[in-house]
C-alpha positions in Angstrom: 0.0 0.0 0.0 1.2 3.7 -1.1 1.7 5.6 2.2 0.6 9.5 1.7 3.0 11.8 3.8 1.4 15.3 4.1 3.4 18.1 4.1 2.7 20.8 6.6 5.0 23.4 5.3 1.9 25.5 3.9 0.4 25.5 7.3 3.4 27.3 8.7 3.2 29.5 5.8 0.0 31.2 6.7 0.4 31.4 10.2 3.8 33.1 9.3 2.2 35.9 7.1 0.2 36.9 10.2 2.4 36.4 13.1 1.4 34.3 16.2 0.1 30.6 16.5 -2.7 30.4 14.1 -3.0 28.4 12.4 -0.8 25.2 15.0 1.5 23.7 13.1 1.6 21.2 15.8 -2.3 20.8 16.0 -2.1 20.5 12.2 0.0 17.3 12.3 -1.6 15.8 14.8 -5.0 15.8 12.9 -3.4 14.6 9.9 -2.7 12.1 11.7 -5.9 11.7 13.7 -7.7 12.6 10.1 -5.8 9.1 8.4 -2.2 10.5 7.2 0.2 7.4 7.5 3.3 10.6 7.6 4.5 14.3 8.3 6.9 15.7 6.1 8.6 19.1 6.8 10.9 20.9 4.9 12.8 23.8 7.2 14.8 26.2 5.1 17.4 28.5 6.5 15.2 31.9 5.9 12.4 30.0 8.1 9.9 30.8 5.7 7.7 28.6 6.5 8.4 25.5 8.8 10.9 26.7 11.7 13.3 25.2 13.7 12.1 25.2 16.7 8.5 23.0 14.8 10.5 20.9 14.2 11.8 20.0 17.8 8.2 20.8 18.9 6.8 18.0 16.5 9.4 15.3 17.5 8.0 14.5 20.2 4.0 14.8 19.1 4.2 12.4 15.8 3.3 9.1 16.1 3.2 8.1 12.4 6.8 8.4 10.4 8.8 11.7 10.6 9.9 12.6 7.2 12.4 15.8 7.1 14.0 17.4 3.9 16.3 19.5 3.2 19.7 20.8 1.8 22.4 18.6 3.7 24.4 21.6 5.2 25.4 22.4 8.9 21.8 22.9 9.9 20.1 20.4 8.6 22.2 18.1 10.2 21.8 19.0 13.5 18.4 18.7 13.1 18.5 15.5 12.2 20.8 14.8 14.8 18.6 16.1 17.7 15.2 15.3 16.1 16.4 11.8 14.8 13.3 11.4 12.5 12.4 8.1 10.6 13.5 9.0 7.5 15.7 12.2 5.6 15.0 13.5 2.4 18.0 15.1 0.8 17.1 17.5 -1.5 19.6 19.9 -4.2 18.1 23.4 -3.2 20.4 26.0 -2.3 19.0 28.9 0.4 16.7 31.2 -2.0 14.8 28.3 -3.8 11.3 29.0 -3.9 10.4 25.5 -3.8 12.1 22.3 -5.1 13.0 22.5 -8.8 15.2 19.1 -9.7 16.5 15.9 -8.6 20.0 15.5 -7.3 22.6 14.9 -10.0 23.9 11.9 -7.8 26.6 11.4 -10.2 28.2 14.5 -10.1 27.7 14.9 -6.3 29.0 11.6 -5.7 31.6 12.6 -3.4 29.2 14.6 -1.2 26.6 13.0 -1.0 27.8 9.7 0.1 29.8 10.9 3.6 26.5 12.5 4.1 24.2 9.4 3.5 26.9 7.4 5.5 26.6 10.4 8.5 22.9 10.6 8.3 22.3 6.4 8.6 24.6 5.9 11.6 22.1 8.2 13.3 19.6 5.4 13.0 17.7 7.4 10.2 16.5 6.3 6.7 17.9 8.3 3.8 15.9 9.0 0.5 18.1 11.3 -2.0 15.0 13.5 -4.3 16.0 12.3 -7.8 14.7 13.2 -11.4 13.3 10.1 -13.3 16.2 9.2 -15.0 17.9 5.5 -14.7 22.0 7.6 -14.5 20.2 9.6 -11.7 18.9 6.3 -10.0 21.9 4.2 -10.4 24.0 6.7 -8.5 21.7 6.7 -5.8 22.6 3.3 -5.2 26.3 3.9 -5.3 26.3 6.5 -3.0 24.1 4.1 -0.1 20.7 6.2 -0.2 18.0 3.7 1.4 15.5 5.6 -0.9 15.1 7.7 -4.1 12.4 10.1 -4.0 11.3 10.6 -7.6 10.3 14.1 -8.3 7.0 14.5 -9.7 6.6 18.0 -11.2 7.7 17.4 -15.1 5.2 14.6 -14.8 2.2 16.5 -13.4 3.1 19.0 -16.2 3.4 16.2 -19.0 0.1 14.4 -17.7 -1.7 17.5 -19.1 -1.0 16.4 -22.6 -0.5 12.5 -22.3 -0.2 11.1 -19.0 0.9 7.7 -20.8 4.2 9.6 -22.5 4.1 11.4 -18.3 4.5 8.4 -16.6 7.3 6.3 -18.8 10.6 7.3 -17.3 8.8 7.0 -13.6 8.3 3.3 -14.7 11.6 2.8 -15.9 13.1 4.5 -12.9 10.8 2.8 -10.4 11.6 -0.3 -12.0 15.9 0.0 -11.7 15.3 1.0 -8.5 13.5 -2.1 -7.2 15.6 -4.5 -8.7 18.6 -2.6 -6.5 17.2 -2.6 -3.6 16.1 0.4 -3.3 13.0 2.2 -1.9 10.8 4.1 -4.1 8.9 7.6 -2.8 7.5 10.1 -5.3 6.6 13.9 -4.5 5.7 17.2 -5.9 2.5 18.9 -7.7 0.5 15.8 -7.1 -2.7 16.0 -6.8 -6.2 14.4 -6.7 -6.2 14.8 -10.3 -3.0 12.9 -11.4 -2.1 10.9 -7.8 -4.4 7.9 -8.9 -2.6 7.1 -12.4 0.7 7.5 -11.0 0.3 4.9 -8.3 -1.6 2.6 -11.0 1.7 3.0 -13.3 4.5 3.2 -10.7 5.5 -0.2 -9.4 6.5 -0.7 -5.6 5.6 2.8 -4.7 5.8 3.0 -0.8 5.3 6.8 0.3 4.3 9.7 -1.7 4.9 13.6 -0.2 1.9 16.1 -0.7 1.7 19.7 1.0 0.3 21.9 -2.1 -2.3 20.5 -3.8 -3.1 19.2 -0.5 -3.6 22.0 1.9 -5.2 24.2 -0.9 -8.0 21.4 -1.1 -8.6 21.5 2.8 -9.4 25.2 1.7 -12.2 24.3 0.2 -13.4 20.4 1.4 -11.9 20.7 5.0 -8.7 19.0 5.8 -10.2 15.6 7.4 -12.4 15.1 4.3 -9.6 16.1 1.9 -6.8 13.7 3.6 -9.7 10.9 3.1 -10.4 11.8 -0.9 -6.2 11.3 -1.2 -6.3 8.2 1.1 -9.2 6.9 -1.2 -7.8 7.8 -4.2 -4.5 6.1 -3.5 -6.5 3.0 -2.4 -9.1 3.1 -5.2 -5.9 2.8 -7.7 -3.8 0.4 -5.7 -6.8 -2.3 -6.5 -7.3 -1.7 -10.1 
């Protein structure tokens, strides 16, 4: 069964524009998970944007489901993970002023980096997922360099799956598929929605976890969060039968 991981960043967002407590980014986990959400993911950038350091330690304690935190593997990050020691870490290429997250790691090129870090991160007793693009090269280094996980990111398909979600979902297959047969676990994240989530999990094989915030907490806007974490938890299901 495809776990869905929401991601709370949004939350933070808003109450950030305002100031204060409101909305509880703590409150908000805990009825994603109370609401059916099998994760949290948060993704705490240096400029504190949106999800802040101090969420973070405040969550640790309060999630009973999987801790999922991304993020640029600098000095920071890591002592998050080190005092937060979450279930898994997603390692993700943005530098400081990225608006959101815009590729995959080149895990070829970053070979050298990335592998001390993967190596640091898993002695902590944490599971490592490196965000890739859907390309077998991108894939194939992820298992050189030890990741646990690839994360496949999601965005050129969401875009393709406008025109021909058939052509969209190819090089997911073919990545998801290389990946498997190395061991590797498979997650998939960003612009998925309640329109293209179901095809993807019908095409991708052995898809454990996929990452939603967006899409996700726009949604709540409009059908309330509890019903619209059930309409992704059904939509996920309806397409893991077919």
């Amino acid at each position: 069964m495809t776990r869905l991981s929401v991601n709370i960043n949004k939350i933070a967002t808003l109450r950030n524009a305002r100031g204060g407590n409101n909305p509880n980014v703590v409150k908000a986990a805990i009825d994603c998970e109370r609401f059916g959400a099998q994760g949290i993911t948060v993704h705490p950038r240096p400029d504190e944007r949106h999800i802040r350091y101090n969420d973070v330690i405040d969550l640790k304690d309060v999630i009973r489901t999987e801790f999922n935190v991304e993020g640029y593997p600098d000095d920071r990050y890591m002592k998050i993970l080190r005092e937060v020691k979450p279930a898994q870490a997603t390692l993700v290429p943005d530098g400081p002023d990225a608006i959101t997250s815009n590729a995959g790691w080149d895990t070829v090129k970053h070979t050298g980096l990335l592998k001390g870090i993967i190596s640091e991160i898993k002695s902590m007793g944490i599971r490592v997922s490196v965000f890739v693009d859907p390309a077998p090269r991108m894939v194939e280094g992820a298992v050189k360099i030890g990741a646990d996980r690839i994360e496949l990111y999601t965005e050129p398909y969401a875009q393709e799956y406008l025109l021909n979600k058939a052509i969209a979902v190819k090089p997911y297959i073919e990545s998801a598929t290389i990946a498997h047969t190395a061991g590797l676990g498979i997650n998939a994240g960003h612009d998925l929605d309640l329109n293209n989530l179901g095809f993807l999990v019908k095409s991708i094989p052995y898809l454990e976890e996929v990452s939603i915030g967006h899409a996700l907490i726009c949604d709540a806007i409009y059908y309330g969060l509890e019903n619209t974490i059930q309409l992704y938890l059904r939509e996920i299901a309806k397409h893991m039968v077919e």
